[in-house]
C-alpha positions, 0 to 999 in steps of 0.5 A, a space after each residue: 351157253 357159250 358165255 358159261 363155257 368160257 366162264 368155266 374155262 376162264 376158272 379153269 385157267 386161273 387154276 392152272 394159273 395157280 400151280 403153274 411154275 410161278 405161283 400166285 395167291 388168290 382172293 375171292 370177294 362176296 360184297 353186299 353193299 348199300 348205298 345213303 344218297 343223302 349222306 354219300 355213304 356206303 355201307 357194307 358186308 365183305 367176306 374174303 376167301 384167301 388161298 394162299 398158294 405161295 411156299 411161304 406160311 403167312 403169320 399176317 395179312 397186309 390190307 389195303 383201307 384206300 378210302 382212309 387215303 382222304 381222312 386227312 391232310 396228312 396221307 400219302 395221297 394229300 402229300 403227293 397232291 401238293 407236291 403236284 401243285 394241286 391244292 383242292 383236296 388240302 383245302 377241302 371241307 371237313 364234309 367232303 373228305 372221305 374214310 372207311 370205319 366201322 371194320 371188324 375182321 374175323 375169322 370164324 366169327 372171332 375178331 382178329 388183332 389189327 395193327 397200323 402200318 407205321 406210316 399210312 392210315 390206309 393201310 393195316 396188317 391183319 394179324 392172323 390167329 394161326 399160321 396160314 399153311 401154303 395150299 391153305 384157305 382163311 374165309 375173312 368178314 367184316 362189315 364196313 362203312 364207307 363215306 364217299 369224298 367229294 370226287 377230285 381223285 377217280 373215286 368219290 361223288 359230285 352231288 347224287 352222281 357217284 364214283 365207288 372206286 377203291 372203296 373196300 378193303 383189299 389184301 396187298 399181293 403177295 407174290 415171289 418178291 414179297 408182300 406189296 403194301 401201298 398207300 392210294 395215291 393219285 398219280 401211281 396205280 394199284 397192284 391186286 390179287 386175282 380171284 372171283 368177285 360177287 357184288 349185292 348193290 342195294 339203290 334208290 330205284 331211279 338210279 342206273 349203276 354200270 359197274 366191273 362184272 355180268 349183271 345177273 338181274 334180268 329185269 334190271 338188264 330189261 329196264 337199262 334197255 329203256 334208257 336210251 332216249 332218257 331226258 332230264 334238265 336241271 329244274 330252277 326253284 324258287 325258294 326262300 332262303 334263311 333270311 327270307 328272301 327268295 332265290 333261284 336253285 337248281 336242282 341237278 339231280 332227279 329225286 331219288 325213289 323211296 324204294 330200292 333195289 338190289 343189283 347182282 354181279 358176278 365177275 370172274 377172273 378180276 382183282 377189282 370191282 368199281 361201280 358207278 351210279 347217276 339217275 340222269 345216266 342214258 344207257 346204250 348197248 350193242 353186243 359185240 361177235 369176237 373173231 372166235 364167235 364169242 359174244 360179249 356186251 358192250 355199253 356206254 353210260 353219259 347224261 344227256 348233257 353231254 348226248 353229243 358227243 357222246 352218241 358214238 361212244 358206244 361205236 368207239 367202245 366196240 371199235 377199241 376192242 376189236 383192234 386190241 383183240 386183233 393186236 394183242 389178245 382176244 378179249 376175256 371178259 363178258 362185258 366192257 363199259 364207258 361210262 361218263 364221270 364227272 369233270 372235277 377229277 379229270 382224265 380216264 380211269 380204267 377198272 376190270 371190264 369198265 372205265 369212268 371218262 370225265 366230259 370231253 371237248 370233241 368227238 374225236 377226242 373222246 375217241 381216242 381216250 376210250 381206246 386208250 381207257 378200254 385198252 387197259 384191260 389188256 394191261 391192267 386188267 387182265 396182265 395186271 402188272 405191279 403199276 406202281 412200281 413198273 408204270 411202263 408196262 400199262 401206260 406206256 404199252 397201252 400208249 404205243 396201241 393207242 398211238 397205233 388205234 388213233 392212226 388206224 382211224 385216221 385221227 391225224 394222230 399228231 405227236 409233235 408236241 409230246 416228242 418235242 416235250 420229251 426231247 426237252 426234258 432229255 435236253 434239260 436233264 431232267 429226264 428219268 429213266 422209263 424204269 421208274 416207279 409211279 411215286 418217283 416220276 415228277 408230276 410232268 415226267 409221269 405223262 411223258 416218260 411213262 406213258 409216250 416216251 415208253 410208247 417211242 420205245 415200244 416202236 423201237 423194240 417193234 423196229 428191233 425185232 420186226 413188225 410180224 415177230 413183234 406182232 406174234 411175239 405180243 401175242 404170245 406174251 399175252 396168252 401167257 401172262 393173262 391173270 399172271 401179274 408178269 414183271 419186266 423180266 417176264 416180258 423181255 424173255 416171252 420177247 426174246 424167246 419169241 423172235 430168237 434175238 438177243 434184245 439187250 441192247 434195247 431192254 438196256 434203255 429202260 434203265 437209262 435216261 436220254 434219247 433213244 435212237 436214233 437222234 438225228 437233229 443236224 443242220 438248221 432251217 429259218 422259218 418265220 412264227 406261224 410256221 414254227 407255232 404249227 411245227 416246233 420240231 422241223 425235221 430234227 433240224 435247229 429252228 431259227 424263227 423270225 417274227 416281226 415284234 414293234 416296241 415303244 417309249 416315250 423318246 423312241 415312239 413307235 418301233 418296228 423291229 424283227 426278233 431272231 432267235 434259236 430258243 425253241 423246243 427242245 432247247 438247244 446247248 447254245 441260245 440267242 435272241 437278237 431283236 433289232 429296232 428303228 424307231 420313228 421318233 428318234 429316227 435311231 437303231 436300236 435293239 436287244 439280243 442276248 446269247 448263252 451256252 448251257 453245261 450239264 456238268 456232273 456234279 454238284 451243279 446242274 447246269 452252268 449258263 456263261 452268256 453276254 446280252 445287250 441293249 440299246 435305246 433313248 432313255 431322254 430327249 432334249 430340244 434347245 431353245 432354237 429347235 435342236 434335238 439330241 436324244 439321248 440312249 444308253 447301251 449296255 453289255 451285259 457279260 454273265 454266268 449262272 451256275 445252277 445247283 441240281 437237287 437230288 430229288 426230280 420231284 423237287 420244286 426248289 431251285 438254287 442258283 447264284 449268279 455274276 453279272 458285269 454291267 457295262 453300260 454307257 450313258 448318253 449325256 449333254 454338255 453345253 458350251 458357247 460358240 462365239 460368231 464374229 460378224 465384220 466390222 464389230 458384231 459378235 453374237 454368242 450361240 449356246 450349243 450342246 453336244 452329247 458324250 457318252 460316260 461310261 460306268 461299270 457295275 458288279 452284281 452277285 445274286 444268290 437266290 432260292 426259291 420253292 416254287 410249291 403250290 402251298 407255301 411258296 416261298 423266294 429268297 434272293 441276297 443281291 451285292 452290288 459294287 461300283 465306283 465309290 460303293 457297295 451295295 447289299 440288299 435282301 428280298 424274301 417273299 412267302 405266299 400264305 395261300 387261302 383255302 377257296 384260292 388266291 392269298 397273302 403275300 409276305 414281302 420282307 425287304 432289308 437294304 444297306 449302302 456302304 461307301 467305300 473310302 468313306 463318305 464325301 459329298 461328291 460320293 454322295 451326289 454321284 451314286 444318289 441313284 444307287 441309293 435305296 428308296 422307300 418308294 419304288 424306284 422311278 426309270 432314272 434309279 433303274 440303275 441297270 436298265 433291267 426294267 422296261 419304261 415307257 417313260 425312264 425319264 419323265 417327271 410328269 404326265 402317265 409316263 411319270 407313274 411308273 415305279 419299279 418293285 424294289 426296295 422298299 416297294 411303297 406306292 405313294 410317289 414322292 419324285 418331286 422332292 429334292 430328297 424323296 420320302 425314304 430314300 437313304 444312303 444308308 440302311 432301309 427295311 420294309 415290309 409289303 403285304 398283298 392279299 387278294 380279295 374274294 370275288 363275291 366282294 370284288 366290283 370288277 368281277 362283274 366285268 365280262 372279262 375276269 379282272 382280281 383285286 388285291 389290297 396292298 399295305 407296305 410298312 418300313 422304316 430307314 436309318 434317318 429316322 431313327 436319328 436324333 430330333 429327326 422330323 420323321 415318323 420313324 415308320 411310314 406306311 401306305 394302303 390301298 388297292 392293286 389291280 394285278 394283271 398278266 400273273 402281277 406282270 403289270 400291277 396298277 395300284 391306288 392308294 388309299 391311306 398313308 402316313 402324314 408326310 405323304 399326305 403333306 407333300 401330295 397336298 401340296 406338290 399336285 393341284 387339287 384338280 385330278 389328283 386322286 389319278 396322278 397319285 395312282 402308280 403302276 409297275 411293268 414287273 419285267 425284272 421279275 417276270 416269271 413264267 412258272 407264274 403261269 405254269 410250274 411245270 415248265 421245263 426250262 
């Protein structure tokens, strides 16, 4: 009886609701609808009952077809994925994409003309047939059919297990600022009219459904009672397969019943209904008294897979709803429900009185996610704000309650991480303002910026008005707002009329981009690694950390050395690294250390990097015939400047810079002489003697690079000029990834080299800048010209050392550093081009390794101006194949050829003795020149 009292005063608010100052419309929804386990398909019949309480008459209806959003590659939601890095759904089979057909609106059983929308295939305007007058009602039919997507995005399938999300046709609002069509996207949520909602879902008999609304079923609510100790393993099979061999399969999934049943639920007050449906689903249930003596029922769906941790689900459910309807509002629906999803799309999604959570790692963590995705009934659900375009006033006010549910629990809520994040994009400039619509946030400012930064400014405006004004304030704004869809300006009068205050100076914020205040980093402190790993963020101070780090080449040998340096998060305007050595072969002190500020001018540039580095270290060694050692080192100093150019959009993935750079770099080098010894009477004895000098050389470098750094097609350009002493240098690098659909792919490298004299051309030119000319092969530590690579051995010319090549030029593999002119190596123009592929696992030998180790085939075509010339006793395209064993994101890459070109092939056989051959001709690269760590993650920030 209680429950149907409050029902009736729900109806009776939305009816208040709707002639009250701010007008709304309203849209019922009577949905009958089946579901095909054996195709992943539903089919249905939906009347809509439009009241159209706005002033305005309406000639047309927007309506929203979401599962249209995965017909194709081409929708709203597919574009958005890529631009987020996510290619699954892109490269998803035909079979598991979804859409919805088979639609005919009418009105009074006569169809109704239908136009696209001119730019997504999931949204149409309904034309209607006479003008719909204010106070006017339309009844709305139309059957559908809906098949399910493989589920990466909230709604779809995973085998029988089932997600009905977004899954039928919806009206757009229609509110004072007008109609608001949208297009389904994964990261941007949903805007939908209030109204009431009954659903007929028809089932195989063994399948429990959790969905949005009251069940009215008595028996089925008996039969969900039953569930709770409900088992299942996956059962291996032995079945013959087509070519008549027997395999093992497991069957996931219980069989489903040859009988069906028909579920029915009411929900009142709603603008969605999601259901979810799994044979293996373990139910429990527990009702729940409010502080007003309402009771509600509160469940939680999981498989037995995951019993664990979910055992205390259905605790944290009743928790969650107990503080939100302490601190915000007393809960207005008749049923709240957590229900397990699968683990492909990730995350939580909440839907009107339930929420879907894929698998979590703790119980703990679990925990705060259902606080966090039962607490967006309150926004959501029942304010229901415009989230596409104020994402804010969910996420982020759900985030500030989380925050405070997770610390009330004694979670040991920690948000050194999010706030050092935020400080850093803020530090970067690549911040947005809290005020942004979902679509326009970058994949990694959606979470920080809309979710925790806007939770830090929710704590400030707590701060502003005080803990109990803010409190009351809340609560004021929720009693008002309920089912009322309120915008920011709503918000910000409810919270200033509240506490009496002029709240300018903090509502400004939303608009603005920056820290909010206060931003107190002043000082510093010293700390070695383990305690910077366990708090990044020391008290707002700049963090300076040490840590010991050894080194090694072959001339140093071991090094023990201690790395200083103020690159941290957030990063500050002014960075260094300093890393002294010693080494114990050389019995030298070495070292490396660089040091740069950052500008954030306005302007076309978005940052300007003026810095210096340095490094010293032993590139060789000699011993003479008596014993005497000399270990010869370079060192450099490297003066620079990058000016970074800044892209208009922040969900940009392209990035611009040119860069200068003077290398200042002198060499260690021998000079041997006699020294004559007179021994009385008439003995003379002559010693050869050495002595080391150190040459100085200068080298100028421009790069102007571009790069997308997209997650299909990603794709670097970089022309690099070089000048020195009698030279210049010009050299184009192009890389273009061709990505595969089950993962891995193609990698295009185009090369394209020329080498000009300056003053012409005289042999002593020649022999002095021969390590500056390019190579077909790549270059060995002595042609590292700019010691911008690491070498365990620069200089040698035989054993493991000797193998080590650098990924420039013309980048072949096959080794021909025994030649007094190397295969390809000119001083004049060298074009090359080096493709990399990966090779599918179910045909790689070291996928059988306990540690994941890829495989990729290489093969490098080019060609160099001296054998183009005349009777020139060269082919004039050389080629190699073979295989690459990639490691560390292509840092380290081992590569064995296999087959290449007659001239090769000629000098291995007779350069290297038989005997172990097939070793010495493997070479390996340590790619620290073009180490990137959006290798690893493409979101990084810095």
């Amino acid at each position: 009886m209680r429950n149907k009292i409050f029902l009736f005063v729900l109806a009776s608010i939305l009816q208040l609701n709707l002639f009250s100052q701010t007008w709304q419309q309203q849209v019922s929804y009577n949905i009958d609808v089946s579901l095909n386990d054996k195709d992943h398909s539903l089919d249905g019949f939906e009347k809509i009952i439009y009241s159209n309480y706005s002033p305005d008459t309406l000639t047309y209806i927007w309506f929203h077809l979401w599962p249209n959003a995965y017909k194709n590659d081409k929708t709203a939601f597919s574009d958005q994925l890529l631009e987020n890095g996510n290619t699954k759904f892109y490269f998803s089979k035909k079979e598991e994409k979804g859409y919805i057909n088979r639609l005919d609106f009418r009105i009074d059983n006569i169809s109704v003309k239908i136009e696209d929308h001119p730019e997504h295939i999931d949204i149409v305007k309904l034309i209607l047939p006479s003008p719909l007058a204010p106070n006017q009602t339309v009844t709305i039919t139309t059957p559908f059919h809906v098949q399910l997507p493989y589920n990466i995005s909230r709604g779809g399938h995973v085998g029988q297990s089932y997600q009905c999300t977004q899954w039928y046709p919806k009206p757009a609002v229609y509110d004072h600022k007008g109609w608001h069509p949208m297009p389904y996207l994964d990261q941007g949520e949903f805007y939908s009219e209030f109204g009431n909602t009954e659903v007929k879902i028809t089932v195989p008999s063994n399948y429990v459904v959790a969905a949005s609304g009251y069940l009215m079923n008595e028996d089925e609510r008996a039969w969900l009672m039953e569930r709770k100790n409900f088992t299942w393993e996956p059962i291996k099979k032995k079945v013959k397969n087509s070519k008549g061999l027997i395999e093992t399969k497991i069957q996931e999934f219980p069989e489903s019943s040859p009988t069906t049943k028909t579920l029915h639920y009411k929900q009142i007050l709603s603008h969605d209904f999601a259901w979810f449906a799994d044979k293996r689903f373990i139910v429990n249930y527990e009702p729940l008294v409010l502080p007003s003596d309402r009771l509600i029922h509160v469940f939680s769906f999981y498989t037995p897979e995951h019993k664990k941790i979910w055992a205390n689900s259905l605790q944290n459910a009743k928790d969650a709803v107990k503080f939100y309807s302490t601190n915000v509002g007393e809960y207005l629906y008749n049923t709240v429900s957590v229900v397990q999803g699968p683990e492909s799309f990730g995350g939580g999604m909440e839907y009107p009185g339930i929420t879907v959570i894929s698998p979590m790692t703790s119980a703990k963590e679990l925990d705060k996610v259902i606080a966090h995705e039962v607490g967006h009934n309150w926004f959501y659900g029942i304010l229901a704000s415009n989230e596409r375009t104020h994402p804010w006033m969910d996420e982020g006010m759900n985030s500030f309650y989380e925050n405070k549910y997770s610390l009330q629990k004694d979670h040991q809520y920690k948000q050194q991480t999010e706030q050092s994040l935020v400080e850093t994009v803020i530090a970067t400039k690549n911040d947005q303002p809290i005020e942004t619509t979902s679509e326009k946030f970058s994949d990694r400012n959606y979470g920080l910026i809309a979710y925790f930064k806007t939770a830090e400014w929710m704590r400030l405006l707590e701060k502003e008005m005080g803990p109990e004004a803010f409190s009351k304030a809340m609560h004021e704004y929720f009693d008002k707002w309920k089912f009322k869809h309120p915008y920011p300006e709503d918000f910000r009068k409810v919270m200033e009329e509240s506490s009496g205050k002029n709240l300018d100076s903090v509502f400004s914020l939303l608009s603005k981009t920056g820290s909010l205040p206060p931003d107190n980093r002043k000082g510093f402190a010293i700390q070695g690694i383990i305690k910077a790993v366990k708090q990044a963020n020391l008290d707002k101070k700049t963090v300076i950390t040490w840590v010991p780090l050894p080194g090694y080449n072959y001339y140093d040998k071991g090094m023990a050395g201690v790395l200083f340096t103020n690159v941290n998060l957030p990063p500050s305007k002014f960075q260094f690294m300093v890393l002294p050595y010693y080494a114990f072969g050389s019995k030298e002190f070495n070292g490396i250390g660089f040091a740069f500020h950052t500008f954030y001018p306005n302007g076309i540039f978005k940052k300007i990097e003026p810095g210096v580095s340095y490094s010293k270290f032993s590139q060789n060694k000699f011993e003479s015939s008596d014993g005497n050692k000399a270990y010869l080192s370079f060192q450099k100093t490297v003066p620079g400047i990058r000016f970074t150019l800044k892209e208009k959009d922040p969900r940009s993935t392209r990035l611009r810079f040119f860069q200068w750079k003077t290398f200042l770099i002198g060499e260690d080098a021998l000079r041997f002489y006699r020294d004559t010894v007179v021994n009385p009477p008439n003995d003379t004895t002559i010693y050869n003697r050495f002595r080391t000098v150190i040459q100085n050389r200068t080298l100028n470098q421009l790069r102007i690079v571009i790069e997308n750094y997209r997650a299909l097609y990603p794709y670097s350009g970089e022309l690099k000029l070089e000048q020195a002493e009698d030279f210049v240098r010009a050299a184009f690098t192009g890389n273009y990834f061709f990505n595969y659909p089950k993962g891995g792919g193609l990698n295009v490298r185009l090369f394209a080299g020329k080498f000009f004299y300056t003053g012409g051309k005289t042999i002593t030119k020649q022999f002095n800048t021969d390590r500056y000319h390019l190579n077909m092969t790549g270059p060995n530590g002595s042609e590292d010209y700019t010691y911008s690579d690491y070498f365990l051995g620069r200089n040698q010319y035989e054993g493991f050392e000797s193998q080590q090549i650098m990924n420039r030029d013309g980048a072949f593999k096959v080794r021909t550093d025994l030649l007094a002119s190397k295969v390809g190596k000119t001083d004049n123009w060298l074009s090359s081009i080096n493709f990399s592929t990966t090779i599918p696992d179910g045909i790689n030998p070291l996928s059988l390794l306990p540690v994941k180790i890829p495989l990729k085939l290489f093969f490098d075509i080019g060609t160099f101006a001296e054998a183009w010339e005349k009777n020139a006793e060269i082919d004039r395209f050389l080629f190699d194949f073979g295989l690459q064993i990639p490691l560390l994101k292509e840092t380290v890459n081992i590569y064995i050829p296999i087959i290449y070109s007659k001239v090769f092939k000629e000098y291995i056989q007779s350069t290297i003795e038989e005997k172990g051959r097939f070793f010495k001709t493997i070479s390996f690269t340590i790619d620290i020149s073009n180490f990137n760590l959006r290798k690893f993650d493409r979101n990084l920030i810095f």
